[in-house]
Each structure stands twice: as structure tokens, then as C-alpha cells.
N, C-alpha and C positions, 0 to 999 in steps of 0.2 A: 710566700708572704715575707716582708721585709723585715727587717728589727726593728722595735720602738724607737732605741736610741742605737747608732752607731758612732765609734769615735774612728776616725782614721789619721795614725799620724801627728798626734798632737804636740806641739810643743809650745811649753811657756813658759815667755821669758819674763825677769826683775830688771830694769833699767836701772843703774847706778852711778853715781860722778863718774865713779872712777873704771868702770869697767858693767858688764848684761853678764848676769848669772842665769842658768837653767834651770826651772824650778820640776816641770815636767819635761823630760825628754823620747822622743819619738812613742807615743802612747796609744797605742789600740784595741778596743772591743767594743763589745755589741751587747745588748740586751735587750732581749724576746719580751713582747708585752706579755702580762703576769709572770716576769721572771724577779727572781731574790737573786742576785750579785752581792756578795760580801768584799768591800776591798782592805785588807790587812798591811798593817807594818807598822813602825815605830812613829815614834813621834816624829817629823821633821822627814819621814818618806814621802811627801805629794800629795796624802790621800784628799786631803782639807781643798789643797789648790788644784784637783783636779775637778772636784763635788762644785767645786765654784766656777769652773771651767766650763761646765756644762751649759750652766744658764748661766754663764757671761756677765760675770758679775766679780772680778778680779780686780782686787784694787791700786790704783797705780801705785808704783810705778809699775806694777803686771801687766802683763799684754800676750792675747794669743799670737804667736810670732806665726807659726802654721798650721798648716792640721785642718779636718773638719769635726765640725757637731753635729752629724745629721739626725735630727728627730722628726721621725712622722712625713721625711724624704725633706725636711728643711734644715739647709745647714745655718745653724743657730750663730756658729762663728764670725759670721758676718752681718749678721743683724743690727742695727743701732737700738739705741736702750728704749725710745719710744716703740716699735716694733719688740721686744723682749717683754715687754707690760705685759702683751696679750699674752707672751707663756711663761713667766716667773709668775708664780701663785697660783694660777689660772690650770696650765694643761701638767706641770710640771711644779710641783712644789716641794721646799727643802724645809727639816726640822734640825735645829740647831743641837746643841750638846745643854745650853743653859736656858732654859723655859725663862729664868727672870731676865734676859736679854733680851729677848725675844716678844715678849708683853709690856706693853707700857704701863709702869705701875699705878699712872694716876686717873685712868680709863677703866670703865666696867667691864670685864670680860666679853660680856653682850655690845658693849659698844663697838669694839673691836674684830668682835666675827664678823657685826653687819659692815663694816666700813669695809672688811675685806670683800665680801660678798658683792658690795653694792658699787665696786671697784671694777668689778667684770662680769656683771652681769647689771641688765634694766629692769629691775624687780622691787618693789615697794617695798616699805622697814617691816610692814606687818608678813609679806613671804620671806623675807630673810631673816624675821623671827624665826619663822618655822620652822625653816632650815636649819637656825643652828641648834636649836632643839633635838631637833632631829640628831645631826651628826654627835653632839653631847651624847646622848642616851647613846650612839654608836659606840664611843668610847668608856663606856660602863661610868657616866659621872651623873650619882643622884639626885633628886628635883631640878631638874636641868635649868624650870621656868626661875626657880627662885635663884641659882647661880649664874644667868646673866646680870643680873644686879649686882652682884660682888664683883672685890678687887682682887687681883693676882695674890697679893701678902694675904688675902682667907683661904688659900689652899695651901695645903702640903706639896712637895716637891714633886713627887709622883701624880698627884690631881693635876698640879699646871704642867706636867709634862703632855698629861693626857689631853687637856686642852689644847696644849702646842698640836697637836697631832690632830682632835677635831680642827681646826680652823686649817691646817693642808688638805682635812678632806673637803671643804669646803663646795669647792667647784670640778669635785666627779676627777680629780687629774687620772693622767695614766702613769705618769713616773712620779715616784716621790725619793727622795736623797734625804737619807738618815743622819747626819755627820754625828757621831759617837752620843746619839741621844739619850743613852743610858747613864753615863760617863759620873755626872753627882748624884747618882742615886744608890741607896744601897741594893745588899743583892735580891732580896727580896722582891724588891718595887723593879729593879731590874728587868728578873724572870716575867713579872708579869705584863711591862712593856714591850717587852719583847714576844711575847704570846699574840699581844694584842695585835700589835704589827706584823705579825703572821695571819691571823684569822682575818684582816682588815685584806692584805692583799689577796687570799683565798678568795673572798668574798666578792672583793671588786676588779678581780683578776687585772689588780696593779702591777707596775713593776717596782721593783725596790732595789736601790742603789745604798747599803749597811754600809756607813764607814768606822770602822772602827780598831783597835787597836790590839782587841782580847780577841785574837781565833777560839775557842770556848764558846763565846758569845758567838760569834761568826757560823758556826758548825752546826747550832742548833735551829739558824733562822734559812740560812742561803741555801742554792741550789750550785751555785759556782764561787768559788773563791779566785779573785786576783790579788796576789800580792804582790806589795809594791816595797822598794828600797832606791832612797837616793834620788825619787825622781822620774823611777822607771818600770815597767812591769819585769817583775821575776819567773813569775810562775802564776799559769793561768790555768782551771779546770773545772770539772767537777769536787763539789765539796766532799765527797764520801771518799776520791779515790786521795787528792790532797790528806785529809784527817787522818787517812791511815797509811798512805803510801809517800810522803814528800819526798818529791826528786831533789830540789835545788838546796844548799846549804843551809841557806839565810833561813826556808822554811822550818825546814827541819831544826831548827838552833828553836826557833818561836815556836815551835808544838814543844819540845823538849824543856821549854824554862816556861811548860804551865805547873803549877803548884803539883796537880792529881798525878805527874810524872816522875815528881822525885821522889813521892812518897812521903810518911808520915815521918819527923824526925830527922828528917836530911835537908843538909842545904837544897836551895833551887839553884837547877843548874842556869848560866847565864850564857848570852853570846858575848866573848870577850871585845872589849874597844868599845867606842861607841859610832854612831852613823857621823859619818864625816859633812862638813857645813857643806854648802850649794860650790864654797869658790875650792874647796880641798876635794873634791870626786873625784879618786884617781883615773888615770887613763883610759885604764883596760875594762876590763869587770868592776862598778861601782864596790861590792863584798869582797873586792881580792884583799883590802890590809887587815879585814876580821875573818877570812877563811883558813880553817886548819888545811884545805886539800888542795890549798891556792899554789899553781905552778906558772912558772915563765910566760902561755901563752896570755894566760889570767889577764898578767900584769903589764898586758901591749895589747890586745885585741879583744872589743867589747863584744858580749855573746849577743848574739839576737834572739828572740824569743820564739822560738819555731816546737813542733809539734817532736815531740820523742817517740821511741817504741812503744814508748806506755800511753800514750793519745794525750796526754799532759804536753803543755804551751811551756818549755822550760829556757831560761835564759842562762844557758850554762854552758862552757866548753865540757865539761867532764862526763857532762850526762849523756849517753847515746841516744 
């Protein structure tokens, strides 16, 4: 059987006066329908423009330079935006990081599921009442009838998240793209969005594309983690073997500077430097000028992301 989604080969480019910056370079993987992919790294590593990448939705001057998107055997990469209608929202939908971006605040919540609903599907206002009743009460939100009458500013952060998240489930998709949905909430509300969106893809044997920042968060939801630096995949596997065994540098620097590692009273430890811009990525290895084990070859010849002894996808010269 195929994969839901496959990438193969992706690269995207920024068009600029003066010179095309790489934002992702040569990018590959797959995700099994009802799979959790978690994809990790800093701010300014791809994750954002890759999540956008998928449903082709980059905005200029971005442009997928090569690569495909194949979802469901269709490569998306080529698709014009009137054909992307029928899978943005529809078979494939994405939940942002900020719910009030995301809602328009001067729409009743109810107005706004059925516009989506009745967007892609021929169904009267009174069924796609129903429906979004329905998917509310999926997302644990109380009297559902009397909160489509209300505005985004009468919930709390954590409600219109959860809302954010009814209105993807909307139309049954098969993938849905996280982008750091957690992100302004505290940890509390966190945990539980994060549960939610577990028992959600359990349920409707989704697949889920996590992007986020915190491996913490990452580790409790995915079943594979890819992490990304600079633009590119580092290290790609299972999340159990990653969490406790990281091959590549850059991973291991990002599990090692989570707070519960350094312990109580002690600095957090950091990865020294910070990720270099799109136009300073050095030559070789994008981590050769932040790696303590970085040697000559590092610093001339870029690793490719190949399978090691340990079955982990690692882009590294050092690692066998």
C-alpha cells in the first residue's frame, strides 16, 4: 500500500533582487495514513515552509523550484490553486500556531464552520449545522448549540484552539499539519491539546504532520521524528529510538538543552552560535560552524541523509 503523503526531493526556493536563497533543500519523506511525524528544530530551520509546501501555499517570492508532493498518488507540486481548493481544507487541512489569526473576529464561530463546510461540500445550512455540532462536542467544547452564536474574543485561548481544530476536522481529512499549535498556550492547556490530537488521529486513523520546536512535546505525540536544521533533514526515525539514542550532533545538543536534563539548579545547557541566515549556510555540513566534532570533511562536503547501523536516516559524516 502506498503512503498518504510522499515528498521526494523538495526544494524551495525565495526569489530576491539581488540574488534565490534556499529555504528547503533536497527534502524527503513519507507518511503512512494514521501516522504522527513530528518535525523538530529551531526557529528559521524549514519546518513552517516546508508544512506550507505541502499544500502549496508559499508565498511569493517562494516557489517550489523541484521536488514532488505526492498525496493519495497526486503530485500536489503541480497543481494550480483552483485544483488545490478541492485539497486545502477539504482532504488535507492545516491548524496554525495562533487560533486568533486564524478566526475572523467579527463572524460567529458557527458562521465560519458552515462557510467552511459549505465550501466543499453540497449540503444545506441546516446539515452543516449538524455537523459542526457534531465535530465541537468531538473536541470536548460545551453546549456546542449555544457556542456557534458566539464570537472568537468569548473563549479562552485553549477553547479557540480547540475550535481551530473542530473546523480541520470538518470534512473527514486524512492528513492534517499542526504548525506549533500549542505555541501561546500555557502548559496546562498544552498537555491537553495535545492529548486531544492524539485521541483525534487514533480515532479517525489520521495522519499528523507536528511541527514544532519543543522535542518534549514531540516525543509524547509522534511515532517518527524528522529533524530539520538550515533547510534540511538531519535526522529521520523512530521517535523512541531518536529520544533516547540521538546520532547526529545538532539532535543531541536539542534533547540535551530540555530544561529536565540539566537538572534542578543548574544552567540549561545551550547549542553554542546560533542557525546561520538562508544566504550564510556554509558549504559543507549546514552544523559544521556550531559543531564541537566538526572536522575538514564537515567543512567541504555536505552529508546526505542515508540509513546508519542503527536503522536511523542520519546526515552526518561521523556517524557510521
Amino acid at each position: 500500500m502506498a503512503p498518504l503523503l510522499t515528498i521526494n526531493h523538495l526544494n524551495v526556493d525565495f526569489a530576491l533582487r539581488s540574488n534565490t536563497l534556499r529555504a528547503i533543500n533536497d527534502v524527503s519523506l513519507s507518511i503512512e495514513q494514521g501516522e504522527r511525524l513530528g518535525i523538530v528544530g529551531e526557529s528559521g530551520a524549514g519546518k513552517s515552509v516546508l508544512g506550507f509546501s505541502i499544500i502549496n501555499l508559499i508565498s511569493k517570492p517562494g516557489y517550489i523550484e523541484s521536488g514532488e508532493v505526492i498525496f493519495q498518488g497526486r503530485d500536489l507540486s503541480s497543481y494550480s490553486d483552483e485544483q488545490m481548493r478541492t485539497i486545502r481544507g477539504n482532504q488535507i487541512s492545516m491548524i496554525f500556531q495562533d487560533p486568533m489569526m486564524t478566526l475572523n473576529p467579527v463572524l460567529t464561530i458557527g458562521c465560519q464552520m458552515r462557510e467552511t463546510l459549505m465550501a466543499h461540500q453540497k449540503i444545506s445550512a441546516d446539515k452543516a449545522n449538524e455537523i459542526c455540532i457534531k465535530k465541537l462536542r468531538k473536541v470536548y467544547i460545551p453546549s456546542p448549540e449555544k457556542r456557534l452564536k458566539q464570537y472568537p474574543h468569548e473563549f479562552s485561548g485553549g477553547m479557540r484552539q480547540r475550535i481551530v481544530i473542530a473546523i480541520s476536522l470538518l470534512t473527514d481529512p486524512s492528513l492534517i499539519i499542526a504548525d506549533e499549535p500549542t505555541t501561546a498556550l500555557d502548559v496546562t492547556i498544552q498537555a491537553e491539546i495535545m492529548d486531544l490530537l492524539l485521541e483525534l488521529c487514533k480515532t479517525n486513523n489520521m495522519g499528523l504532520i507536528l511541527i514544532t520546536h519543543d522535542l518534549a512535546v514531540v516525543s509524547q505525540i509522534s511515532q517518527r521524528i524528522a529533524v530539520m536544521y538550515a533547510g534540511t533533514i538531519v535526522e529521520l526515525g523512530p521517535t523512541s529510538q531518536i529520544s533516547s539514542s540521538p546520532q547526529h550532533p545538532y539532535t543531541i545538543g536539542l534533547l540535551n538543552a530540555l530544561p529536565q536534563r540539566a537538572g534542578s539548579s543548574k544552567r540549561l545547557n545551550q547549542i553554542p552560535g546560533v542557525m546561520p541566515g538562508l544566504a550564510k549556510i556554509p558549504a559543507g555540513c549546514p552544523f559544521s560552524n556550531r559543531c564541537s566534532l566538526v572536522e575538514d570533511l564537515c567543512r567541504s562536503k555536505r552529508p546526505a541523509l542515508e540509513a546508519k547501523q542503527t536503522g536511523i536516516q542520519v546526515a552526518c559524516h561521523l556517524v557510521k
